[in-house]
N, C-alpha and C positions, 0 to 999 in steps of 0.2 A: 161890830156886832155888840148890841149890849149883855151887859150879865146875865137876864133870864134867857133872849135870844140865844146864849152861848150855853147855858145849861141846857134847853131843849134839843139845842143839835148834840151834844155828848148825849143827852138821853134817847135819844134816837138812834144815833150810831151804836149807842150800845146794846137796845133790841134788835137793831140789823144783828151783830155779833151773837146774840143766844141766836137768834131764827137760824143764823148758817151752823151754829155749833149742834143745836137740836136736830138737823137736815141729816139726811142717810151723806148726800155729797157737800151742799152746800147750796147760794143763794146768787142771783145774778141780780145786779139791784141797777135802774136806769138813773143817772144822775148829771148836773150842767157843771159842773165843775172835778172833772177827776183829782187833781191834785189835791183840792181844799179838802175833799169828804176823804178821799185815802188815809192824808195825814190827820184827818179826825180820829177812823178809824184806827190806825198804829194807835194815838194815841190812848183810845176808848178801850181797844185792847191789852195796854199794860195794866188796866185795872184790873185782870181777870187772869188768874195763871191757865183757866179750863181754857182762855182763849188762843192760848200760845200754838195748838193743832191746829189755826188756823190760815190761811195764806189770802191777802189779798190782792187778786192780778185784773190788770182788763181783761176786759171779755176779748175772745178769737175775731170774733165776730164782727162786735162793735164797740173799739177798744178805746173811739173817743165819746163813748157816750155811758161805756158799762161798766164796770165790775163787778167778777165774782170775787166772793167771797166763803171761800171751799174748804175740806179739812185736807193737811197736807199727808194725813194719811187718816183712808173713813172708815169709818166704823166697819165698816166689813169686806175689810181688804182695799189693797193697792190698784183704784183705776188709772188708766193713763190721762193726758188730757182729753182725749177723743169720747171720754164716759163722758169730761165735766160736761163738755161739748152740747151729746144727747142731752144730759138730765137738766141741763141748763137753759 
């Protein structure tokens, strides 16, 4: 990946990370490579202490093609996974 290509994907992982932080639960995003974007994502997230509330797991659903990216505790109380489920 070259250097701008590699700044664009940080800059994008990282408006993934506000869109789930600003989210009442969080954001389900379709992606071709879980691993590569996850550890984008960890990494795009230690830039940000606001993002530490954040958890990033495959989807229930469809966990080789999704992730959420959810607060692990949301703004207005403790859903179980079954909320992320619906709002996801």
């Amino acid at each position: 990946m070259s250097e701008t290509s590699s700044r664009i994907f940080s800059e994008t992982l990282t408006a993934l990370l506000s869109k789930a932080f600003d989210s009442e639960f969080g954001i389900s995003i379709s992606v071709s490579s879980i691993k590569e974007v996850r550890a984008g994502l960890y990494r795009a997230a230690k830039s940000n202490p606001n993002f530490a509330n954040l958890r990033i797991i495959p989807s229930r659903r469809n966990p080789e093609t999704h992730l959420w990216i959810v607060h692990k505790e949301p703004l207005n109380g403790q859903p179980s996974e079954d909320d992320f489920s619906a709002a996801l």
